[in-house]
C-alpha positions in Angstrom: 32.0 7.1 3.8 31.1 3.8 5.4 28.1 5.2 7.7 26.7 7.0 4.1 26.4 3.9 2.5 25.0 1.9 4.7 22.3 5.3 5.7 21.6 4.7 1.7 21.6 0.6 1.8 19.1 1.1 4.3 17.0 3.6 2.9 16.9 1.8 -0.2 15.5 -1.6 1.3 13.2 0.4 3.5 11.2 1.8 0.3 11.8 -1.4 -2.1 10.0 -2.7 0.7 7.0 -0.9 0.9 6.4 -0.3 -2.9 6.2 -4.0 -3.9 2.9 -4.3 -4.9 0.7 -7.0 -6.9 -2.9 -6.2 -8.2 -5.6 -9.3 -8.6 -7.5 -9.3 -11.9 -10.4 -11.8 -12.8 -11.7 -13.5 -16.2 -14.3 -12.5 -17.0 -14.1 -9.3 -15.1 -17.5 -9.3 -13.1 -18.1 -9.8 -9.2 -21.1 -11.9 -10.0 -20.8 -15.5 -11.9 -22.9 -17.9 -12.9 -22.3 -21.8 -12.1 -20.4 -24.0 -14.1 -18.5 -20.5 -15.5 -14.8 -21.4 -16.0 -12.7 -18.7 -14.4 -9.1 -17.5 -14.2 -7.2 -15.7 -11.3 -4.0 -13.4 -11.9 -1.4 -11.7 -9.9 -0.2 -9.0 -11.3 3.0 -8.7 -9.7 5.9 -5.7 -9.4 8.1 -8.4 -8.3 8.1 -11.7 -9.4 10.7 -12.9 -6.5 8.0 -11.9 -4.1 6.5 -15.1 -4.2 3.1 -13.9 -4.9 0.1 -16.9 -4.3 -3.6 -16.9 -4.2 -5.9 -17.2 -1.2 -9.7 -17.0 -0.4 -12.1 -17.0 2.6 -15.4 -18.3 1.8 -18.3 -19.5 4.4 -16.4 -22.9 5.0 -12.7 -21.8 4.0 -10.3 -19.1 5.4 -7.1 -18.2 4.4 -7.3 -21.4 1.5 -4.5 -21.3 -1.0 -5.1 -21.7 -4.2 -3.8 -25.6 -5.2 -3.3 -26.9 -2.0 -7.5 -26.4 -1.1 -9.0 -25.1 -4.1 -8.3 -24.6 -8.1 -5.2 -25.3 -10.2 -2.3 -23.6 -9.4 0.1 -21.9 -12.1 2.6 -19.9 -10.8 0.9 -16.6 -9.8 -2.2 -17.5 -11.2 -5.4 -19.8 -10.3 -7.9 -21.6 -13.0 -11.8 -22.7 -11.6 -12.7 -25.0 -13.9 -16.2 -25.6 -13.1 -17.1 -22.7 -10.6 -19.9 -23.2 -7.7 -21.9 -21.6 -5.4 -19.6 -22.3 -2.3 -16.6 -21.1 -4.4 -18.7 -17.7 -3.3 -16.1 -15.3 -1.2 -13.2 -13.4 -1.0 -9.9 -13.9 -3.2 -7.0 -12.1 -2.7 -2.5 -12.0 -3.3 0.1 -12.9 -0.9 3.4 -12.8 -1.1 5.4 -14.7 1.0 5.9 -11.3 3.6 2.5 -11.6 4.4 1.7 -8.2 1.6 -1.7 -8.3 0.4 -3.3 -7.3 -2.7 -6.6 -5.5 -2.7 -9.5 -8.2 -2.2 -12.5 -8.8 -4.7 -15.7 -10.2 -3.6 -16.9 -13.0 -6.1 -20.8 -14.6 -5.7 -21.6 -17.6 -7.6 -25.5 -18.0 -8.3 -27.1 -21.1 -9.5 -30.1 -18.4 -10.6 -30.9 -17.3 -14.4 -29.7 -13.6 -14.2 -26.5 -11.9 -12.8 -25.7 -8.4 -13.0 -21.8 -7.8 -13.8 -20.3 -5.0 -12.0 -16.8 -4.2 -11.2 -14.5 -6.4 -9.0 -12.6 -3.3 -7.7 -13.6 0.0 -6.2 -14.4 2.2 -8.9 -12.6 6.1 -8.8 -14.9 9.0 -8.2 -15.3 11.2 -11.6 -15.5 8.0 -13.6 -17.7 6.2 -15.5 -19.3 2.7 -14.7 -22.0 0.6 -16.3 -23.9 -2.3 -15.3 -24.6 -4.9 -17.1 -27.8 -7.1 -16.5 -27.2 -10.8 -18.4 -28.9 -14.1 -18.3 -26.7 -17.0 -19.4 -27.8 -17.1 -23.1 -28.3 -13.1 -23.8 -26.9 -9.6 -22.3 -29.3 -7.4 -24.8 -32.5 -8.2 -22.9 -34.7 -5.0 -21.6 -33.7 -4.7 -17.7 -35.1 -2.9 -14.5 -32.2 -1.9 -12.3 -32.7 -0.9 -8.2 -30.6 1.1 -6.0 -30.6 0.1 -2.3 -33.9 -1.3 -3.1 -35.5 1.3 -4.9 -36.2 1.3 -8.7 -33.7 3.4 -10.5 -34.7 2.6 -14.2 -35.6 0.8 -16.8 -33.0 0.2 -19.6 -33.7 -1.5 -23.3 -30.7 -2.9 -23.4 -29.7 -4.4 -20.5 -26.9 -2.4 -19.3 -27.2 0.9 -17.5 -23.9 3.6 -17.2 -23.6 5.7 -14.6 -21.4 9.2 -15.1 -18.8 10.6 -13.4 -19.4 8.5 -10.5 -19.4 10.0 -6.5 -19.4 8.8 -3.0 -23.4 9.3 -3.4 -23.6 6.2 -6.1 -22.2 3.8 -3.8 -24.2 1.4 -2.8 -26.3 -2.1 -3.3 -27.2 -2.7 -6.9 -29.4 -5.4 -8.9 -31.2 -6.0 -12.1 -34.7 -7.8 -12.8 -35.2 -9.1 -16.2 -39.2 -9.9 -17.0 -39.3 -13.6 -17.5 -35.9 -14.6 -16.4 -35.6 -13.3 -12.4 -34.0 -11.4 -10.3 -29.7 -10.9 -9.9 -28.1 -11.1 -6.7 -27.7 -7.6 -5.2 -23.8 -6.4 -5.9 -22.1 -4.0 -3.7 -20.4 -0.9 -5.7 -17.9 1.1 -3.7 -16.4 4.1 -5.0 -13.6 5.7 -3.7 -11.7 9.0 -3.9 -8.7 8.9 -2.4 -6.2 6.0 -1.8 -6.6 5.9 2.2 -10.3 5.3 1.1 -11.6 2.0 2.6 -14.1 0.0 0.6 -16.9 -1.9 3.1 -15.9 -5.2 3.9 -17.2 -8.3 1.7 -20.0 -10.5 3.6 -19.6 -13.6 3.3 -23.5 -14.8 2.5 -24.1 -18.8 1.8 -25.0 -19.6 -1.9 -28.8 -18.8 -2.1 -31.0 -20.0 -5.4 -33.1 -17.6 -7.7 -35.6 -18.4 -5.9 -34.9 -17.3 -2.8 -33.2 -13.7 -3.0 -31.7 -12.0 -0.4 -30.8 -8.7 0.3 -26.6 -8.6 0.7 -25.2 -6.5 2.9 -21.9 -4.8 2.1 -18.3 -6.4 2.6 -17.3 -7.5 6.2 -14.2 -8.4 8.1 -13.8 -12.0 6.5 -11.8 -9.7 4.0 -7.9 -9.4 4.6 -6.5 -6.1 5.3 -7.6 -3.6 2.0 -4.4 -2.2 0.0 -5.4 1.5 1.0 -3.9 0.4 4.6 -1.0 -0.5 2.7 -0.7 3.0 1.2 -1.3 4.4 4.4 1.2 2.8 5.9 3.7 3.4 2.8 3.2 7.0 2.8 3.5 6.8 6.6 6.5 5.7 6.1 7.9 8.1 3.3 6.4 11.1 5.3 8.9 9.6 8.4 11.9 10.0 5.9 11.3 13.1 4.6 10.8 14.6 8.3 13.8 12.3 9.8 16.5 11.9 6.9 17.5 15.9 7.2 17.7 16.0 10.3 20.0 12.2 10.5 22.0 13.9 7.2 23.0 16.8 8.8 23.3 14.7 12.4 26.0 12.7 10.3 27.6 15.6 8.1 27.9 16.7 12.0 29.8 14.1 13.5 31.9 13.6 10.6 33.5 17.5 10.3 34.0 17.0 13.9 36.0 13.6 13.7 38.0 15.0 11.4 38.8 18.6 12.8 42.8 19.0 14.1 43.3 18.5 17.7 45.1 20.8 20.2 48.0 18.0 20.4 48.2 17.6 16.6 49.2 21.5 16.7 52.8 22.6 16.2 54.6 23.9 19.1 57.5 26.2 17.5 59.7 28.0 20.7 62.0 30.7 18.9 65.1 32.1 21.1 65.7 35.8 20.3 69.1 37.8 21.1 68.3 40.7 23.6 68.4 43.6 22.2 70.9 46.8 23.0 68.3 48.6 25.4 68.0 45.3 27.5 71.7 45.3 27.7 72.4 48.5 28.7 69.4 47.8 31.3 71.5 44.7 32.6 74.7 46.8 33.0 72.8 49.3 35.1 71.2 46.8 37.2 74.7 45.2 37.7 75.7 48.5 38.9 73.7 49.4 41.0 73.7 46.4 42.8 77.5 46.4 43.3 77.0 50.0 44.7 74.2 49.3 47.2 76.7 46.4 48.3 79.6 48.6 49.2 77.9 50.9 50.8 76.1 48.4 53.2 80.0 47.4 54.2 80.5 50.7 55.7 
């Protein structure tokens, strides 16, 4: 009974382990930000004993906590005040194990126009829309490019995109007539959980007037939580090959501890009287032996 409940102790911390998760959620929920924008930094945590902190990598920074190198600190969360161009880069949780949270991929602009677009891959069959602001109005007519190319024109500012596939990933940003031109905005779309999203790049702060063409995420990003599923389901597909096989190995070993011994078996030894036949078989022999002695005297 010992060896089961430790099998189960084990088994147990193995998988509390590997589901401990955290998610990172941003205020106000765009990738894109203009300066001087206050923002606000969450972990959402499954355990709060995890310890779960924030870090960023930017062009100047890697692996800078949150409080110690940059923002204000409040237990799992992280307040910007007055956000700036070289706050541009990659935030992400930690807990104290070294787990990560997926990463989003914030750019600060000191331009006019930003296009808001999600901070986290978006799921394939869903719907997403785009939203081309300036820092006084988000109803302004707005021209909106794929990869470079023109996709459309849209009256009022935000374009939606239905259920979303592989083929609408890509590099996105908006034009407003009069007001400029948003930094370009990476869109990933995924459809299954070992799906990796392109790495952030890490691109110094550039003005309105001088646009550039991003290119999609890079490796200044910490590992993505998909490796984290993949290595969690890893790790239940191991126990539901191995734990048979070890469950029956113990079942095993225990029947056979336990089954009796050829020394623990009783030895019974019963005497029984000889019977009339064996007897009378005696006396004859007796008889015959006297009478083979006799006659060898003569």
């Amino acid at each position: 009974m010992e060896e089961t409940s430790l099998l189960l102790l084990c088994l147990t911390s193995l998988l509390s382990c590997t589901t401990n998760q955290a998610s990172l959620t941003v205020s106000p929920s765009s990738s894109q930000m203009f300066e001087g924008q206050s923002v606000s930094l969450s972990c959402e945590e499954d355990d709060s004993s995890a310890g779960w902190t924030l870090r960023r990598n930017t062009s100047d920074e890697t692996r800078a906590e949150c409080g110690a190198d940059w923002g204000r600190s409040a237990g799992s969360s992280c307040n910007i005040v007055f956000i700036v161009p070289w706050d541009s880069g990659v935030y992400w949780c930690e807990s104290r194990e070294g787990a990560t949270s997926k990463s989003i991929n914030i750019s600060v602009t000191v331009g006019s126009v930003i296009l808001q677009s999600p901070v986290l891959p978006v799921m394939e069959g869903h719907d997403v829309t785009l939203h081309c602001k300036t820092k006084t109005s988000s109803n302004l007519p707005a021209a909106f490019y794929k990869d470079g190319s023109f996709i459309r024109t849209e009256p009022a500012g935000h374009m939606t995109i239905r259920h979303v596939t592989r083929s609408d990933e890509g590099l996105y940003k908006c034009d407003i007539t009069g007001h400029g031109e948003s930094p370009p905005s990476w869109l990933t779309v995924t459809g299954t959980p070992t799906t990796t999203a392109p790495p952030p790049t890490l691109t110094p702060p550039t003005s309105a007037a001088t646009p550039t063409s991003a290119a999609p995420p890079t490796s200044a990003a910490p590992p993505s939580d998909s490796d984290h599923l993949h290595l969690l389901f890893r790790v239940l597909y191991y126990l539901v090959v191995f734990c048979p096989y070890f469950i029956s190995t113990f079942i095993m070993v225990s029947l056979y501890r336990q089954r009796p011994t050829e020394n623990d078996l009783p030895v019974s030894m019963v005497i029984t009287p000889p019977t009339q036949a064996e007897e009378g078989l005696d006396d004859v022999d007796d008889d015959v032996i006297t009478a083979v002695t006799t006659e060898h005297h003569f």
